[in-house]
Steps between C-alpha positions, in 0.01 A plus 500: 500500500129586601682735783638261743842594715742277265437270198559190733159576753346495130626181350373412869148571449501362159556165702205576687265548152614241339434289829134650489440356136745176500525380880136335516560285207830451634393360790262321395668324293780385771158420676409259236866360524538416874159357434577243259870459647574205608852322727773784447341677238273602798817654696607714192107596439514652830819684530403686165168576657680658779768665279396681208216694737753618734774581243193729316335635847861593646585783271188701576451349854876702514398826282133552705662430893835678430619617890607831332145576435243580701330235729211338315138466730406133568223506241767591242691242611158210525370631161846420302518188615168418486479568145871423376549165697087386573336575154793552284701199594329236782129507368604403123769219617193353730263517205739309302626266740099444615415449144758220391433332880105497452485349141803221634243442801208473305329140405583399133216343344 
């Protein structure tokens, strides 16, 4: 499979693409939700905010920084998480959380 070591680095980086395509909606969507949450809905809002990006991120957080490899630079290390956890996964949950806060905020009339 697309000549990686084992099947199971693979199914790995599949994670990772669909995580490219899916995650920002994802995320934006619990955005929306911890938004709009309200009491203990808020608590559960949060956890799965927490949860499902480091439950997708681990896997190839695991398959890039294995310690059998060999040592990544610190710009290998700043650009993955850069991208993966600050554009991929932070930046859409703030847009979405922003979003639903500003139009609550906002005068009706």
């Amino acid at each position: 499979m697309g000549g990686y070591a084992d099947d199971w680095t693979a199914l790995l980086f599949m994670l990772v693409l669909l995580w490219w395509v899916c995650g920002p909606f994802v995320m934006a969507g619990l955005g929306v939700w911890c938004g709009r949450a309200r009491g203990g809905s808020r608590t559960k809002a949060r956890i799965a905010s927490f949860a499902v990006p480091v439950a997708v991120m681990a896997a190839p957080v695991i398959a890039r920084f294995k310690p059998d490899d060999v040592m990544p630079s610190r710009g290998d290390v700043i650009g993955f998480f850069a991208v993966e956890l600050g554009l991929l996964t932070v930046l859409p949950w703030l847009l979405g959380y922003g979003a639903v806060r500003f139009r609550a905020a906002r005068p009706k009339g």
